[in-house]
N, C-alpha and C positions, 0 to 999 in steps of 0.2 A: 504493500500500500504506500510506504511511503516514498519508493523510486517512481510512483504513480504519480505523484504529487508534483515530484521531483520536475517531469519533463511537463505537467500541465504547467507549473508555474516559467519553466523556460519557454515554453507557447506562450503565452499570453504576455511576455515581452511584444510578441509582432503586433497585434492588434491595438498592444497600450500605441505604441509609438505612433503607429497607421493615426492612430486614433487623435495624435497631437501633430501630424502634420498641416491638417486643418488651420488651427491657429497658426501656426508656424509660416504655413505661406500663405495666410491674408494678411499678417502681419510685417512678414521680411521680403517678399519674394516677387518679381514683377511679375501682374497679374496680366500683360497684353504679350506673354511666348510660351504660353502652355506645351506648346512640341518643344520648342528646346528648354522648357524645365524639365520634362520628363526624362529628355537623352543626359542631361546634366544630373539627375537624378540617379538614372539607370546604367550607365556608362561608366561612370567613374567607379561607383558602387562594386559594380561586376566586375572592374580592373581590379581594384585593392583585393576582391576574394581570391582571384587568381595569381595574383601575386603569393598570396599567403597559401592556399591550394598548392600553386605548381603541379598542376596535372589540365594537358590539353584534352578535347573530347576525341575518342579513336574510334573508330568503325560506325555503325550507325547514329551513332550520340554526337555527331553533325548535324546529320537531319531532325533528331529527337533536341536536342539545345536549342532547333530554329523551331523548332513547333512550340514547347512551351515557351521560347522567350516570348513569342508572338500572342499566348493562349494570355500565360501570368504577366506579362510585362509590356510589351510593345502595344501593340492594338486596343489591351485594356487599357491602357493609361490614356489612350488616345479616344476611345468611346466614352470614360469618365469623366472624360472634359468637355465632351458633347454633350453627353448626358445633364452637367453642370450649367451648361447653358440653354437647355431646353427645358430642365424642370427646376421648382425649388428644392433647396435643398434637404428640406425634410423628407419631403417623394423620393428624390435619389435615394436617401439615406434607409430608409425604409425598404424600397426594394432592392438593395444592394444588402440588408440585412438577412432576405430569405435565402441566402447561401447557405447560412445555416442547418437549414433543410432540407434543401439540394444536396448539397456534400452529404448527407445522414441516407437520403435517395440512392445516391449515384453509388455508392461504398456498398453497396447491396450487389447490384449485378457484376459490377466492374472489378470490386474488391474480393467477394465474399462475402464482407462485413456488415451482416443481418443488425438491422437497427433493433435494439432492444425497447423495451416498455418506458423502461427512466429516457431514456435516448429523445424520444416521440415526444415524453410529456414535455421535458426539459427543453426543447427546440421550440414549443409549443409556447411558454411560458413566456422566454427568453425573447422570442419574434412579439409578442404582446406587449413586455415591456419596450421595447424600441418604439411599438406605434404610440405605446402612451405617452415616452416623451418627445417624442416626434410630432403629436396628433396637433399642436398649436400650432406648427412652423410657420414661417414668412408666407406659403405662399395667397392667405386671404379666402375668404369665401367668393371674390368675385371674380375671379380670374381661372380661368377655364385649363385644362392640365394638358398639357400635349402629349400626344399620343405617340409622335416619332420619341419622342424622352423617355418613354416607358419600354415601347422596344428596345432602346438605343440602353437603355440602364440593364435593361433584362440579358441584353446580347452580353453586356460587360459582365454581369454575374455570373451567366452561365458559361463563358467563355473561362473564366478565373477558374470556377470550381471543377467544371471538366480537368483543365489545365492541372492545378492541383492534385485531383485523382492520378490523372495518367504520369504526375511527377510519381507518386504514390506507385505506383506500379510497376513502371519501370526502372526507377532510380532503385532495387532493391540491393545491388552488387555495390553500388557506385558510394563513392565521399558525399557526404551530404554539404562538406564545403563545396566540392566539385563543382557539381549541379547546380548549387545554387547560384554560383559564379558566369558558370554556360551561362543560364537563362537571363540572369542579369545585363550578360553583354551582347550576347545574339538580339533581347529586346530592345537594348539600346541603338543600336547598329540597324534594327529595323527604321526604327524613329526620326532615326540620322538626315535620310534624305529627304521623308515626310516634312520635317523639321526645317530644312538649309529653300526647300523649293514652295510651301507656305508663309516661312515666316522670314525669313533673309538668312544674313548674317547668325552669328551668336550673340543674345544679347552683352554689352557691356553691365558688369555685375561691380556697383560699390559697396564698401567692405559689411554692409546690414545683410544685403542679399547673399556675398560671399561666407557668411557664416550661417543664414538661414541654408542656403546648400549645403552647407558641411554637415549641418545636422541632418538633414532630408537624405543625404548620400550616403553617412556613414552609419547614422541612429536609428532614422527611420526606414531604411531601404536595404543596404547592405548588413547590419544585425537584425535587423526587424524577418528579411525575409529568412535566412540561416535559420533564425528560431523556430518560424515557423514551420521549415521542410524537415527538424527534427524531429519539430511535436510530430507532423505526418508519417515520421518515420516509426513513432515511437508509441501512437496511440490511434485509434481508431478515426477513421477522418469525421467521423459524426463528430465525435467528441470534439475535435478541433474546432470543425466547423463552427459550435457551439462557443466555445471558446472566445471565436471572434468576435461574438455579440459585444464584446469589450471595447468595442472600438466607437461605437457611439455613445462610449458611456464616457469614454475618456474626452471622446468632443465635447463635451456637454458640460463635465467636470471642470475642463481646462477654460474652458469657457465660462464660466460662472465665479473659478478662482483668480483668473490672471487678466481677462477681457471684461470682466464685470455684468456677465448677463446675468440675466435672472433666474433661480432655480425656487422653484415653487414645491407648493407639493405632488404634484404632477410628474416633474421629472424624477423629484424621490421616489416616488410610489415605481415609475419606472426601471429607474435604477434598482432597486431591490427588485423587482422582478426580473430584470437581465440576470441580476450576481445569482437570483435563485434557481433561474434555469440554469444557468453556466455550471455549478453545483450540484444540481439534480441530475442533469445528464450527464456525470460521470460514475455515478452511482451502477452499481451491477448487481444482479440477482444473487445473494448469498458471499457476496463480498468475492467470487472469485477474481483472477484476471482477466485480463484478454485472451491470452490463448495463439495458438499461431493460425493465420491469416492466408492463406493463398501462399506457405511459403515467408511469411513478413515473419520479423522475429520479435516477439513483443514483450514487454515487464517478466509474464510468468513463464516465458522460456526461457529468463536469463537467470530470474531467482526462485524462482518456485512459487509458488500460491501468494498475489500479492496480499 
């Protein structure tokens, strides 16, 4: 149980951080080169792992690197920003939260990994507290919701949590530095030209924006993701999944302690609903552990009965 604990609490590093980029780039970061904050983002990110890696991709994990950079990193980060500008951000934020339940879905046929009863209820929970402190957002009762935003958010989520899985599945031999490194710079390197042929040049960064990158690169991007592709490695993807519900908790949080908005009882009531799903769905029938997976090596094959 408590090497269980061990690797939730190194997950839930990626989603806190996810969670405080948010503030981070409304506050540091120029808001008119969306394409090349992403490649400054993802690029660098994914050099410094491979530095510390030193291991290139060989044989098929060219083609498998360019797929997830593109599933978890390139294209997503480029739909997100679509998405950011065709809905409020509450809608985004809300349907970007049912991956949750997606990844608890997909872990079923792709994985093996049968969602359990706590699993369900706890995703269940956890998606209800996001809408409850979501349910006020900016965007007004009178303003009509676009429909290309909803596809355009829904493509980004499903694109991520596919993505996810199939890191999940096939990274099972490989360094989870490795991988995570690939995917960081094959999405960067997507971006690249998307980036140089929309938007110019590279913006000019003064030294506000050059340290909001440094965080977004090294904190939020390059450990944020690492953590996350252990928890995947280390614990059922539902579980993770669920997990990430953290990450509008931490927008919210950060937001209320450092930007000064307002946190009612609403977003409370919310917030304990997220940390209690996060919680309940990692709960197991008779305290066992996970068990091995398709092959996946997990807590109770390394130490016995968590």
């Amino acid at each position: 149980m408590e090497a269980k604990w061990r690797w939730i609490a190194v997950t839930a590093i990626a989603p806190v951080a996810w969670g405080s980029t948010y503030f981070v780039t409304r506050q540091f970061l120029p808001a008119d080169v969306p394409l090349w904050g992403a490649v400054l983002r993802a690029l660098p990110a994914g050099l410094i792992l491979l530095l510390v890696a030193r291991q290139r991709p060989r044989g098929d994990w060219w083609w498998k690197s360019l797929a997830l950079g593109v599933l978890n990193v390139g294209a997503f980060f480029v739909l997100i920003y679509a998405a950011s500008q065709l809905l409020p951000t509450s809608i985004a934020s809300t349907v970007m939260a049912t991956s949750a339940a997606v990844l608890l879905l997909l872990a079923w046929p792709l994985l093996g990994q049968r969602p359990g009863l706590f699993g369900i209820i706890g995703a269940a929970v956890g998606f209800a507290g996001v809408c409850v402190m979501l349910a006020q957002g900016g965007h007004g009762g009178s303003s009509a919701i676009e429909p290309l935003g909803i596809l355009v958010s829904l493509a980004a989520m499903l694109m991520s949590s596919v993505g996810f899985i199939l890191t999940t599945r096939w990274a099972k031999e490989q360094r989870v530095l490795a991988v995570t490194s690939w995917q960081l710079v094959a999405g960067g390197l997507v971006v690249l030209p998307v980036a140089a042929a929309l938007e110019g040049p590279p913006p000019a960064l003064d030294p506000t924006a050059l340290l909001g990158f440094a965080y977004v690169t090294v904190i939020a991007t390059a450990l944020a993701f690492l953590a996350w592709f252990t928890g995947l490695r280390h614990l059922p993807a539902g579980s993770v999944g669920l997990i990430g519900l953290l990450n509008p908790v931490t927008g919210v949080l950060l937001g209320t302690l450092i930007a000064g908005e307002a946190f009612g009882p609403q977003q409370a009531i919310g917030t304990a609903l997220v940390l209690g799903g996060v919680l309940l769905g990692q709960r197991r029938r008779g305290g066992s552990g996970y068990g091995t997976v398709q092959g996946t090596l997990h807590p109770t094959d390394r130490n016995g009965a968590s």
